[in-house]
N, C-alpha and C positions, 0 to 999 in steps of 0.2 A: 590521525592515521599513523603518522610518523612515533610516538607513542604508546598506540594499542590497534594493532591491526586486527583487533576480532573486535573493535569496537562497533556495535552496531547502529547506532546513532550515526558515527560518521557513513556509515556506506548508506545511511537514510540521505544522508545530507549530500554526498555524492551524487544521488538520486534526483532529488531535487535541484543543485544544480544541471546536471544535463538535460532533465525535461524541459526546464523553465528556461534555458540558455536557446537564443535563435542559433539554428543550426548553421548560419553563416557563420557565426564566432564559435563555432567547437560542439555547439548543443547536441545530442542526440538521445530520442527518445527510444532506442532499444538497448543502449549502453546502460538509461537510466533505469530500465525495470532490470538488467541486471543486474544494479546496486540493488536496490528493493526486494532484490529476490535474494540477494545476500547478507541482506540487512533482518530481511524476516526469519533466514535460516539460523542467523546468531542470535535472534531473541529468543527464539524455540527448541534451543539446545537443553533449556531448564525451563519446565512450561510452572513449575510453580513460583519462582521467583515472578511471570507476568500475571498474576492474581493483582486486581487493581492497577496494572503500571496501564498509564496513560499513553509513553510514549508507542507502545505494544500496538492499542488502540488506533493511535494517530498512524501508523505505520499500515495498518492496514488500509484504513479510511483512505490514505495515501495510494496506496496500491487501486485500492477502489475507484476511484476520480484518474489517476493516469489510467486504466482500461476504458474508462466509461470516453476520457478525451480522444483516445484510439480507438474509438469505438469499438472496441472487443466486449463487449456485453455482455457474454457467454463466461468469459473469466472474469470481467467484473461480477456477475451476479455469483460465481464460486466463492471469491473471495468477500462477498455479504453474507453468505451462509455459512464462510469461517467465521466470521467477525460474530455476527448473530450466537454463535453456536456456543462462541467463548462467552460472549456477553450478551447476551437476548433485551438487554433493555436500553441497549446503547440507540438515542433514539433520533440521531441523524441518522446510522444507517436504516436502523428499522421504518421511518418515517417519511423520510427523504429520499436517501439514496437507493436504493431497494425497489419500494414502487415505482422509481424512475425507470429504471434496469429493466422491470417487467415489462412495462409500458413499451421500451426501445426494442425487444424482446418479440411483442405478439404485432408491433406494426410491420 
């Protein structure tokens, strides 16, 4: 960060720590979808540079699983029909995480 402050990897990483940090030592899980929500805005500033990037991918999938652990279903299942929509054959989400989401969805 110190470095390149439009880095988006870092504000993924940012992300990841505050989800994963217990909220007694600093953690917070709304600070974290705000890195991830900043972290997604600067991958998608040039959407053809994320043609095959992985980390694009993993960022979403990320975004995916913190909704699903906050049970917000509704915007995890938006953010599988982004993901899908870039990549249809990406097939944790299409197979895994997705049917889950429905499931969580119609109970």
């Amino acid at each position: 960060m110190a470095t390149d402050t439009l880095n988006p990897l870092a504000y993924a990483q940012l992300g990841n720590i505050a989800f994963y940090t217990p909220k007694l030592f600093g953690g917070s899980k709304a600070e974290a979808m705000q890195h991830y929500a900043k972290a997604l805005k600067l991958m998608q500033t040039n959407m053809q540079n994320l043609k095959n990037s992985w980390n694009y991918l993993n960022l979403l999938a990320t975004i995916i699983n913190a909704h699903m652990e906050l049970e917000q279903y509704k915007m995890a299942k938006k953010y599988c029909l982004i993901t899908l929509t870039f990549e249809p054959e990406f097939e944790w989400v299409k197979n895994k995480l997705y049917p889950e989401i429905l499931k969580k969805l119609t109970i």
